[in-house]
C-alpha positions as semicolon CSV with decimal commas, in nm:
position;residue;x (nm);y (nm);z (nm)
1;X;0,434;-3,061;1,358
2;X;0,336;-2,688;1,249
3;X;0,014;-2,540;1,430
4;X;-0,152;-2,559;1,091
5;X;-0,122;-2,898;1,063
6;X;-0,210;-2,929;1,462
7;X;-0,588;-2,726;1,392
8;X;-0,630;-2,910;1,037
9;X;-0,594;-3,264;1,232
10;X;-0,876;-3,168;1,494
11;X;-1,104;-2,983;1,240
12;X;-1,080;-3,332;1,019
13;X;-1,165;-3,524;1,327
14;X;-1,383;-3,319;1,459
15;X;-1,257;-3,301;1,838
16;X;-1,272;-2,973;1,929
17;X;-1,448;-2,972;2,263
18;X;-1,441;-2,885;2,618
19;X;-1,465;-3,120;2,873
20;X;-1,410;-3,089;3,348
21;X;-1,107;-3,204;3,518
22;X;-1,387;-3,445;3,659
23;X;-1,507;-3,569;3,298
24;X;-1,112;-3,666;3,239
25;X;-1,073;-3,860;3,583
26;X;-1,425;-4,041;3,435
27;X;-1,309;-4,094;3,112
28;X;-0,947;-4,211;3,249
29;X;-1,121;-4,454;3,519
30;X;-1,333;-4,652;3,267
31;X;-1,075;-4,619;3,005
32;X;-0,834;-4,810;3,184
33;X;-1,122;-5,088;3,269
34;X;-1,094;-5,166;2,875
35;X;-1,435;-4,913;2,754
36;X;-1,336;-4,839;2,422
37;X;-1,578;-4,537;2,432
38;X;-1,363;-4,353;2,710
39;X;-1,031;-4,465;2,584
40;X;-1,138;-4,269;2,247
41;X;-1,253;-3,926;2,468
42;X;-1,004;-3,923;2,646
43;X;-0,714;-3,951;2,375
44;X;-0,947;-3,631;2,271
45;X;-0,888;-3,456;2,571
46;X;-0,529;-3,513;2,535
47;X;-0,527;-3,390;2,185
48;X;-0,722;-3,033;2,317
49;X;-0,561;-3,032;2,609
50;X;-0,872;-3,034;2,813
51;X;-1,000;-3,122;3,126
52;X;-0,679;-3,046;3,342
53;X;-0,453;-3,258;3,104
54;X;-0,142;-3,120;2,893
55;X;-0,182;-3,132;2,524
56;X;0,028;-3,421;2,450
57;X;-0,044;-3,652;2,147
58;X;0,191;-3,912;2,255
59;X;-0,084;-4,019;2,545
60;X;-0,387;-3,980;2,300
61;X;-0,243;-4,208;2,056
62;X;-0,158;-4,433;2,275
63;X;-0,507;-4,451;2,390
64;X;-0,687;-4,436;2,048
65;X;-0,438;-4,744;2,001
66;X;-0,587;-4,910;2,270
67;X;-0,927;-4,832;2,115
68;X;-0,866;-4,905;1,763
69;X;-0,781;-5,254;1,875
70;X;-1,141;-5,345;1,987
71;X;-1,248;-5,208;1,665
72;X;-1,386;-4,902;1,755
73;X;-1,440;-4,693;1,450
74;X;-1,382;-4,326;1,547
75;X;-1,104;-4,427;1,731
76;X;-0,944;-4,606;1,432
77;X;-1,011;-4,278;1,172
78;X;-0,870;-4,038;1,460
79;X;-0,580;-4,289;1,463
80;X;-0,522;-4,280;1,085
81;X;-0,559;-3,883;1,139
82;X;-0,219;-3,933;1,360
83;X;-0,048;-4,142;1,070
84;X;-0,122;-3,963;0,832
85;X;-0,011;-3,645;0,989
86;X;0,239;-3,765;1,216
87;X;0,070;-3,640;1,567
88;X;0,251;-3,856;1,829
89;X;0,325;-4,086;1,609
90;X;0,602;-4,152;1,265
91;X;0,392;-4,053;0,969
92;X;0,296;-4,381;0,795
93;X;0,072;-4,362;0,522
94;X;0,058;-4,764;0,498
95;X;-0,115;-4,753;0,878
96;X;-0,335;-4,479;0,762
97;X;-0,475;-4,660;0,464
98;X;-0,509;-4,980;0,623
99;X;-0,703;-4,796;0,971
100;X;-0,953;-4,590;0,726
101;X;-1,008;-4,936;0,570
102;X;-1,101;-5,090;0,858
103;X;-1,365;-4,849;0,976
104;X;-1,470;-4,814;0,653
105;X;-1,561;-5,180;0,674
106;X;-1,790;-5,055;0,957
107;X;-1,944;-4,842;0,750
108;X;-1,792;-4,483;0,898
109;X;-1,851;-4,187;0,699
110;X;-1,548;-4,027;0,799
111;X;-1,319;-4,340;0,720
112;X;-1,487;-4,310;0,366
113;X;-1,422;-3,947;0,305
114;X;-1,023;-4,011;0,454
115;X;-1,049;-4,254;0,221
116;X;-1,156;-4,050;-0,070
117;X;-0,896;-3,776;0,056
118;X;-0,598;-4,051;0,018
119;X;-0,691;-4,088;-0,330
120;X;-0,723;-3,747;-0,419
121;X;-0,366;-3,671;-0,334
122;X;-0,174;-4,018;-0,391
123;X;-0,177;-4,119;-0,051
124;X;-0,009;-4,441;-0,001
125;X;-0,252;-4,541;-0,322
126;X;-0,188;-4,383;-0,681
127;X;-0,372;-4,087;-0,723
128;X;-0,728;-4,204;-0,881
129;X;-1,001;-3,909;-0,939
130;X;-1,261;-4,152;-1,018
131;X;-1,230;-4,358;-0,672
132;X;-1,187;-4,025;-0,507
133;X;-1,515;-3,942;-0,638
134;X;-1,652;-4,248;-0,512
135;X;-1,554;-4,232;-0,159
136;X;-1,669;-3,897;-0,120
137;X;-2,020;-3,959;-0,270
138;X;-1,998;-4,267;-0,036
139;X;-1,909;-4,077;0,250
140;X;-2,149;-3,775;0,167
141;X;-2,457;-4,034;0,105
142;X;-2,351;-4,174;0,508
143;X;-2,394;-3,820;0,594
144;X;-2,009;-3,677;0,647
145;X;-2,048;-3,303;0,659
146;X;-1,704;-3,254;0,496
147;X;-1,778;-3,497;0,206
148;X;-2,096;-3,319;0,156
149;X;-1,982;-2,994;0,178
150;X;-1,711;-3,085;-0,071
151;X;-1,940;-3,250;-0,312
152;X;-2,191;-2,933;-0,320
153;X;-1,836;-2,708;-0,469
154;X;-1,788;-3,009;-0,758
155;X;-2,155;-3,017;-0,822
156;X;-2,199;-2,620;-0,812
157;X;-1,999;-2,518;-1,118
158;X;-1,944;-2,909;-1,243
159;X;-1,589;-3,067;-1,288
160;X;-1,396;-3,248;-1,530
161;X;-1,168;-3,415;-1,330
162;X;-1,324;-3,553;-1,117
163;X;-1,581;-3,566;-1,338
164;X;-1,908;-3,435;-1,209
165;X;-2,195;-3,278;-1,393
166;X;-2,267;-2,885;-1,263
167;X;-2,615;-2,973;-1,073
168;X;-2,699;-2,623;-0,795
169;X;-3,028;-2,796;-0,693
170;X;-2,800;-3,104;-0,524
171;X;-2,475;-2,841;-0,448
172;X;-2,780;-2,605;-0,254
173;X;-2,909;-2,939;-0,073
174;X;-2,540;-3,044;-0,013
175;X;-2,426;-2,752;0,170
176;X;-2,771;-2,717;0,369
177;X;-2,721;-3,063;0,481
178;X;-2,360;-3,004;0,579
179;X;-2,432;-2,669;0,765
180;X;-2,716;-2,862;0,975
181;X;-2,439;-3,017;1,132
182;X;-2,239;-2,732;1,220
183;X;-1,984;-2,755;0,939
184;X;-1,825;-2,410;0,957
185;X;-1,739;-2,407;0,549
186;X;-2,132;-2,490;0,473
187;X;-2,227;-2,277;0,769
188;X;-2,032;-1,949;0,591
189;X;-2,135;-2,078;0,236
190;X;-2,501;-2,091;0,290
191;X;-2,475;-1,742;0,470
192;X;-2,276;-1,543;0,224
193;X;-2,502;-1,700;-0,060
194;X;-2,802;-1,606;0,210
195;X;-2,679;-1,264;0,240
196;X;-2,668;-1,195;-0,109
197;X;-2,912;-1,372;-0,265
198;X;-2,710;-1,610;-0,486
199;X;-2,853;-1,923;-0,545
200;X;-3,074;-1,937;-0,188
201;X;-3,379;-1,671;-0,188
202;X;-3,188;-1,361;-0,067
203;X;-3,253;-1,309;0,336
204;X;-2,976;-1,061;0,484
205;X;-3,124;-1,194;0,862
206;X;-3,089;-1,550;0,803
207;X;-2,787;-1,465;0,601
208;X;-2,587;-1,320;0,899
209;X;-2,765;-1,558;1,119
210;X;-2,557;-1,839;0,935
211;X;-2,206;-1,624;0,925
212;X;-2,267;-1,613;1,315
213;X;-2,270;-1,972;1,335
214;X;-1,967;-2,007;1,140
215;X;-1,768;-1,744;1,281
216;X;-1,852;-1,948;1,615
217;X;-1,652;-2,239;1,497
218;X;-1,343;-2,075;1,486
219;X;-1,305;-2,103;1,085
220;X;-1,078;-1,811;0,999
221;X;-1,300;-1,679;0,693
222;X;-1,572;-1,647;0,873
223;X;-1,458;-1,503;1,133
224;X;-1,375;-1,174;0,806
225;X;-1,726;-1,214;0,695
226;X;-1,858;-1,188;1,050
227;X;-1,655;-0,880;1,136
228;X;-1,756;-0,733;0,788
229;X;-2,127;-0,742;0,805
230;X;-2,124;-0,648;1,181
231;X;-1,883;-0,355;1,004
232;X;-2,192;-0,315;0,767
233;X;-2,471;-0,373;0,966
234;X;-2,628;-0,596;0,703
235;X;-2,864;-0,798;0,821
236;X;-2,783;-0,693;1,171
237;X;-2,756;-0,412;1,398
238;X;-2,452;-0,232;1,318
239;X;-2,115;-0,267;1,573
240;X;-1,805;-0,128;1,437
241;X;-1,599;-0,186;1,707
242;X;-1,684;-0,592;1,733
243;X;-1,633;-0,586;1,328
244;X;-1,298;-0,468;1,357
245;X;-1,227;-0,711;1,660
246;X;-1,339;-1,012;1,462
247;X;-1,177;-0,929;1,105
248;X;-0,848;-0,836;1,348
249;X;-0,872;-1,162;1,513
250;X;-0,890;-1,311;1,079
251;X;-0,586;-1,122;0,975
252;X;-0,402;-1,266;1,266
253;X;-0,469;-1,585;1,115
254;X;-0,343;-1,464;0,788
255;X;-0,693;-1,402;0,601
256;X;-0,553;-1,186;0,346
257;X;-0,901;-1,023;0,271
258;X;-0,879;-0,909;0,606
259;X;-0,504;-0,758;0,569
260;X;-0,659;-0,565;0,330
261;X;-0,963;-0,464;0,511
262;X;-0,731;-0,365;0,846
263;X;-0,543;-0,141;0,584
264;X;-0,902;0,018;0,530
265;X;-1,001;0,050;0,906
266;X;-0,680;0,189;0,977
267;X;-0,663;0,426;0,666
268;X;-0,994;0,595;0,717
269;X;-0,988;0,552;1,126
270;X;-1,261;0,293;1,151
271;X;-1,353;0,205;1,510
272;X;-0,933;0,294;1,554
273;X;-0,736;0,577;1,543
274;X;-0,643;0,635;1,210
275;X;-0,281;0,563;1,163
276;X;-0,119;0,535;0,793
277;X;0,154;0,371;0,860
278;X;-0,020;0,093;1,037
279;X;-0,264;0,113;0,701
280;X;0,052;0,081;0,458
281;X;0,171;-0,200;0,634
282;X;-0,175;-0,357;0,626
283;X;-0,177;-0,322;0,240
284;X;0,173;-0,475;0,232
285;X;0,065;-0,735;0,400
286;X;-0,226;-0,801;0,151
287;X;0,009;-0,723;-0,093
288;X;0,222;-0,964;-0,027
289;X;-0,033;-1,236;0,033
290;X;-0,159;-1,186;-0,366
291;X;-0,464;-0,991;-0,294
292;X;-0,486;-0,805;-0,590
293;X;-0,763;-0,524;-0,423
294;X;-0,539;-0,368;-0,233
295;X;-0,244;-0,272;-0,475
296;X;-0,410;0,023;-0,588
297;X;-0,412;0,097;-0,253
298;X;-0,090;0,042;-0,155
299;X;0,012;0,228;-0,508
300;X;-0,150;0,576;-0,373
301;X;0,035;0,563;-0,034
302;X;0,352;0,572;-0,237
303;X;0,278;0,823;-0,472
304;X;0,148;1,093;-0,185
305;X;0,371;0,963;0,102
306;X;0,117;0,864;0,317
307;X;0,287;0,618;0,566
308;X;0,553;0,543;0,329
309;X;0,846;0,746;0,197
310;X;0,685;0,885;-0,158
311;X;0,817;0,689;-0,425
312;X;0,605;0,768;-0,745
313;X;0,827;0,457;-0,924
314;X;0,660;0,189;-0,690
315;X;0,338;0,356;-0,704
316;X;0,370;0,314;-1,089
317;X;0,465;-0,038;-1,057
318;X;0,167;-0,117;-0,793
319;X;-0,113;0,003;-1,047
320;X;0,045;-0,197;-1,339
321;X;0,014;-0,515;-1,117
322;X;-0,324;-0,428;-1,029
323;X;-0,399;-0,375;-1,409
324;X;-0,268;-0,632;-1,515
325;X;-0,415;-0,877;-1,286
326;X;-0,735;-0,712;-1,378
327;X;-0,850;-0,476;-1,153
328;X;-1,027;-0,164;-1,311
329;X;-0,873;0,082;-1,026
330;X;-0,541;-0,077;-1,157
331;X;-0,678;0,097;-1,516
332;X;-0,748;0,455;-1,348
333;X;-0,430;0,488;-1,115
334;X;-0,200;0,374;-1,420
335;X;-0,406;0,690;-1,625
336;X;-0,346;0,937;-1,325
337;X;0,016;0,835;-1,338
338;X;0,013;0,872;-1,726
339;X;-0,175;1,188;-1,666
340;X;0,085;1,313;-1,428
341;X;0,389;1,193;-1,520
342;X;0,424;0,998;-1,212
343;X;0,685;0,734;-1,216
344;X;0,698;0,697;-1,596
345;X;0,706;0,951;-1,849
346;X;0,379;1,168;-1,896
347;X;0,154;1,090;-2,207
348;X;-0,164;1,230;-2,241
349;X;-0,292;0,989;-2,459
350;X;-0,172;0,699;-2,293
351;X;-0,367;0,822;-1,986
352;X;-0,677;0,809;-2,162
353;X;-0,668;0,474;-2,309
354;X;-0,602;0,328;-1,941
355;X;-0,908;0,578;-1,812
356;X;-1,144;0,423;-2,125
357;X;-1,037;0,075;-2,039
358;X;-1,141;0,172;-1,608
359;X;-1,462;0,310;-1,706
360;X;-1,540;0,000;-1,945
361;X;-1,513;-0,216;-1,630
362;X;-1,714;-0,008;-1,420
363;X;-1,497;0,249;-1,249
């Protein structure tokens, strides 16, 4: 199973926790006297590999088995987590379905937004939008933070399939209601919208005061949007030198705003040395990943030579995909190269007519 799929399985089950040697021998004493309880935590410390145990999902399975049996609820979602993913078990979609019915008999808000997740994507069941929409409203009214938080996006700019009518006022409560219980996605969503004043009263403070949470459960974006308004200082005290730690640590776990943001830091020497051939493979990087800010970028470190070999011809080609993806610095490098003759044939007038269409879009 890929590491991906590993972190997605405990952020959907919501394990992620850190527990004593001395909690484990506890849990593993009463789990083996038959309390379902302990059998579930400590098939969780075997899936974090805490507490002195190994990471091994053969043992927590085995245990959440144990616990599923005596109908224990979380146990039996966790469990259906395992099918579905195949963690220490065969993948088996069947099992799955019929686990996340059975604690959705129980009423489990998670079991109903698994639920709703299985029909989204054809799960074992044919692929239903409407009875997706269902389980998730289900799961978001029994207070799921991912159903909620998932439900505020539909509801935000409306959807036709499912289909959901736009409605911010329940999309603003939705994501408050989700970040109250620590749900890094609403955590990062009511901060950025915080910080800037979009949709929630605009509070740079309380804005950053949210990214901070987020960033502090691990969730890749936010750990970017952390390092950039440390980078910034909005809202905060300004730290370069924790900004670029924190947007480092989000490139490393392929944030491709953050490629291109490293390509900055190391371009202009920001909190680093400044090093251009550690900035054009930054921007490759970005590049690479489809994020269309930093081809322009990327375009003038071939056409000078700055931690490249100068090649005016990829330059050329690097604002035309800009442009054409529609990126107004796309617009101005494609009329220097016009201007210049660099990498295509020089024409004057051409030049202008890409400079009229940048400065229409604001550059």
């Amino acid at each position: 199973m890929k590491i991906k799929q590993l972190l997605m399985l405990m952020l959907m089950v919501g394990i992620a926790f850190r527990l004593s040697a001395q909690d484990v021998s506890f849990y593993q004493k009463y789990a083996e006297k038959g309390d379902k309880e302990a059998m579930f935590n400590l098939a969780n410390c075997y899936i974090n590999g805490n507490g002195g145990v190994q990471q091994d999902f053969n043992q927590a399975t085995y245990w959440l088995t144990k616990a599923a049996k005596k109908k224990y609820a979380p146990a039996q979602v966790s469990l259906a987590y395992c099918y579905l993913y195949g963690a220490g078990v065969l993948k088996d979609y069947k099992k799955a379905w019929e686990l996340a019915q059975k604690a959705a008999s129980q009423n489990d808000a998670s079991a109903n937004y698994l639920i709703s997740q299985m029909y989204k994507n054809g799960f074992f069941v044919n692929q239903s939008n409407a009875l997706y929409l269902r389980y998730l409203e289900f799961a978001s009214d029994l207070g799921d933070d991912d159903a909620q938080f998932e439900l505020a996006v539909l509801c935000m700019n409306g959807s036709e399939n499912p289909k959901v009518q736009q409605d911010i006022q329940k999309a603003l409560n939705l994501y408050l209601a989700a970040a109250k219980q620590n749900n890094g996605e609403a955590l990062l969503q009511v901060g950025c919208m915080t910080r800037d004043g979009n949709g929630f009263e605009k509070d740079p403070k309380l804005g950053f005061q949210y990214i901070e949470s987020a960033a502090q459960t691990g969730l890749p974006r936010a750990l970017f949007e952390y390092g950039y308004v440390l980078l910034n200082g909005w809202g905060c005290e300004q730290n370069v030198s924790e900004g670029v730690k924190y947007i480092t640590a989000a490139a490393q776990q392929e944030v491709p705003n953050a490629y291109k943001l490293m390509g900055d830091i190391y371009y202009s020497g920001l909190g680093v040395e400044a090093d251009d051939a550690q900035a054009a493979q930054w921007y490759q990087k970005a590049v690479d990943a489809g994020y269309g800010n930093a081809y322009s970028q990327l375009a003038w470190m071939y056409l000078t030579g700055r931690g490249v070999s100068e090649n005016e011809s990829k330059g050329y080609q690097l604002y035309k995909q800009a442009a054409d993806a529609g990126y107004p610095e796309g617009n101005a490098g494609l009329g220097l190269c016009y201007e210049n003759g660099a990498g295509v044939n020089q024409n004057t007038s051409t030049a202008v007519t890409y400079y009229k269409k940048a400065a229409e879009a604001g550059n």
